[in-house]
N, C-alpha and C positions, 0 to 999 in steps of 0.2 A: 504494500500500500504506500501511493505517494507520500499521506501525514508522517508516516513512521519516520522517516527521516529526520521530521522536523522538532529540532529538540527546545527551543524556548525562543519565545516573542521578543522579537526585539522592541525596545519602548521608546528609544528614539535617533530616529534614521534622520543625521540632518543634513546639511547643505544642500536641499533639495533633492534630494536622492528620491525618495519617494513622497511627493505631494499630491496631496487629494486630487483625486480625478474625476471631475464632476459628469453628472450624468449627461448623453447625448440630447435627455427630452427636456433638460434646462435651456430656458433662453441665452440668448447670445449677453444680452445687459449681468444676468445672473455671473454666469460663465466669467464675463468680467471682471464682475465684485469679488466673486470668489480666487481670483489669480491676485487681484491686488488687496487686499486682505491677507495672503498669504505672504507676499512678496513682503508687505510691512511687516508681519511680524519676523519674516526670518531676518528683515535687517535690522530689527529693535533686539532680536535675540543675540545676533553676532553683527555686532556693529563695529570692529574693527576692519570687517572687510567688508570689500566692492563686488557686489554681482552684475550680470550682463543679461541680455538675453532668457530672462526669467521666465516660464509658462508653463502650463500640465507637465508630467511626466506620460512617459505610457506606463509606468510600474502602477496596477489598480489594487484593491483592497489591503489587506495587512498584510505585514513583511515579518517570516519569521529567521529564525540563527539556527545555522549548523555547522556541524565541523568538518570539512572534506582535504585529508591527505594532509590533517594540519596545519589546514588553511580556514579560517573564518569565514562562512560567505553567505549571504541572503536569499533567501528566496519567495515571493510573491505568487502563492496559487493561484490567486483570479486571474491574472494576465499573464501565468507561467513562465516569467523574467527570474535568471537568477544573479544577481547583484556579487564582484569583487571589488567592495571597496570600504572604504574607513571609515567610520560612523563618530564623530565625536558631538559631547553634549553640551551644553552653551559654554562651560566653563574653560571648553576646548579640551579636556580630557580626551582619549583615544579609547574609545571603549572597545571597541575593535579588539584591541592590542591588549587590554587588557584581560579580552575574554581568550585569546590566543593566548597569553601568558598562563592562564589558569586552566586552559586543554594541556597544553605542557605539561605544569605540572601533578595533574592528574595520572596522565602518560610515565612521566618520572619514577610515579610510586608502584609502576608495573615492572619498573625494570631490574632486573636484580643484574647489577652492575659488575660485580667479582668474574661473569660471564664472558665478561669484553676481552676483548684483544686488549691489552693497554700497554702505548706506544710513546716516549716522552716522558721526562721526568716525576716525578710522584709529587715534588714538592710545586712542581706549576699549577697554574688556573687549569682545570679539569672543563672537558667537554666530551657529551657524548655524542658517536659521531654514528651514521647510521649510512654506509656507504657500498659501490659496487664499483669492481676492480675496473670497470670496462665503461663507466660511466666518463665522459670527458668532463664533467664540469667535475668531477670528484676527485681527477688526477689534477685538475686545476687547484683546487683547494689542496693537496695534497704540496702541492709547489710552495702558495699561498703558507703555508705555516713551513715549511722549511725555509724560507724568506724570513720570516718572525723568528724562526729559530736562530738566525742566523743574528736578525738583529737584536736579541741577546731578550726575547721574548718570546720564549718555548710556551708550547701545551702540553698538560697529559692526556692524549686520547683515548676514551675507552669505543673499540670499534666494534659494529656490530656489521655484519656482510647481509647486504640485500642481494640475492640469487636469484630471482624472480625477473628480471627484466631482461639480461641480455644473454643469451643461451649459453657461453662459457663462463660467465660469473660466479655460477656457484662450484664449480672446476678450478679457478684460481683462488679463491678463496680456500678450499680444500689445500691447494700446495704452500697454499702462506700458512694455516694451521700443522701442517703438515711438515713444513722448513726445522731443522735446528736451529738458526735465527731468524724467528717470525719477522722481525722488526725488519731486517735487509732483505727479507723474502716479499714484504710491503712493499717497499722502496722500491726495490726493480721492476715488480709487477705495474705499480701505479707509474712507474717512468716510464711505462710503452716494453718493455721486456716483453718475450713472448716464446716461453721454456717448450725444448719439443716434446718434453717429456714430463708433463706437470706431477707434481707426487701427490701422492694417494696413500690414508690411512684409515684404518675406523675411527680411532681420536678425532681425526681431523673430518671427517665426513659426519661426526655425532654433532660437532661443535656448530657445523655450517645448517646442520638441521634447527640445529637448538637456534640460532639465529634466526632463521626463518620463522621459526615461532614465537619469537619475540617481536618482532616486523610485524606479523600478520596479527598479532595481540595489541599491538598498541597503532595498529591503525595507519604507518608508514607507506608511501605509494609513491616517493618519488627520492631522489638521490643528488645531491648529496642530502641529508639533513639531521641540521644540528641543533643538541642542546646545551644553550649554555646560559649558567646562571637560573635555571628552569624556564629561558622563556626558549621556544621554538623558532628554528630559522628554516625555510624551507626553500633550497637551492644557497650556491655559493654566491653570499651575498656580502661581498667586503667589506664596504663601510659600516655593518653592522656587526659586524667581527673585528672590525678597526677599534670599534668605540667598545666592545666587549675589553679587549686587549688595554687599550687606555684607561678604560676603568678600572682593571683589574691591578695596572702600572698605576695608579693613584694609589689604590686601596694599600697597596704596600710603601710606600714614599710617605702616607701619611700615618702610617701603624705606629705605636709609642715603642721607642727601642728600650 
């Protein structure tokens, strides 16, 4: 059933996202009233900014929240629109983001983490990274923190392998479980390596199952995706890992020695 999906109302969708949609059997005067009525109130509510181009949406009746691939997204049954985008409330809060934050960590508390692969020193900022050897944006991110490493701002990653998407993924993941050193068996594989003879164990084919079940339990659909600090990031998204990293380089600069 389409409702099933839909898990809680959202209460306020603003910058016009979804404005009333008045009926077809209203007059045109009515129709009118009702757009600039609206228009004043969304700039009495958010009067910092300029809108343009104001009028109906086609989004009609109520707008509910779900969570898909976590991602945050809307959707409106009466006109069967489904909405990616930020929802903030007069106060400019992100409520969006903050309902992503709180899918996160809901997800977090499914994970039993001792599980991961864990790559990078122990005493660094920790992120769990949820990736697939053959994924490009994931060998990008995989650059991406060995750059950070370099510039003298490491992670500890706990990794978990997505098998599901590209037909030998869950085959290299197996030979990096499988390596005497996982960590340079990572490394080469995400650097384009490409072994004619990938290894194979039961350990290592238990571990990539047990991964999968942890993907498919907490709801993972796309690669890279991380979490850090409990909020979720879905795809390699730099500046959000820049300001992760700067954060976490404050939090220690300002700690009482």
């Amino acid at each position: 059933m389409r409702n099933s999906r839909i898990v809680n109302l959202c209460a306020a969708l603003a910058l016009g996202a979804a404005l009333p949609v008045v009926a077809h059997a209203q007059s045109e005067p009515s129709l009118n009233k009702a757009v600039e009525e609206a228009q004043a109130q969304l700039q009495q509510t958010f009067t910092n900014l300029q809108f343009e181009d104001f009028g109906p949406s086609p989004v009609k009746g109520p707008i509910y929240q779900a969570s898909a691939g976590g991602r945050i997204v809307y959707y409106a049954p009466d006109s069967e629109h489904i909405l990616f985008a930020a929802v903030y409330d007069r106060n400019g809060l992100n409520v969006t983001a903050l309902a992503q934050d709180a899918a996160a960590r809901r997800k977090l508390a499914g994970i039993d983490t001792s599980k991961a692969l864990a790559l990078g020193p122990v005493d660094a900022p920790t992120v769990i990274e949820f990736t697939d050897p053959d994924c490009p944006y994931c060998r990008a991110l995989d650059r991406f923190w060995a750059a950070k490493a370099a510039e003298g701002k490491p992670v500890h990653r706990l990794i978990f392998f997505v098998s599901g998407i590209h037909p030998e993924a869950a085959a290299k993941a197996e030979h990096i479980y499988c390596s005497p050193d996982k960590e340079q068996a990572f490394k080469a594989i995400y650097a384009g390596a490409g072994p004619a003879d990938l290894r194979k164990c039961a350990a290592g084919a238990a571990r990539v199952k047990a991964d999968a079940e942890v993907v498919s339990k907490i709801g993972v659909s796309g690669t890279p995706t991380i979490i850090a600090d409990g909020k979720l990031i879905s795809g390699f998204q730099q500046a959000e890992l820049e300001e992760f990293l700067s954060e976490k380089a404050k939090a220690r600069t300002d700690a009482p020695r």
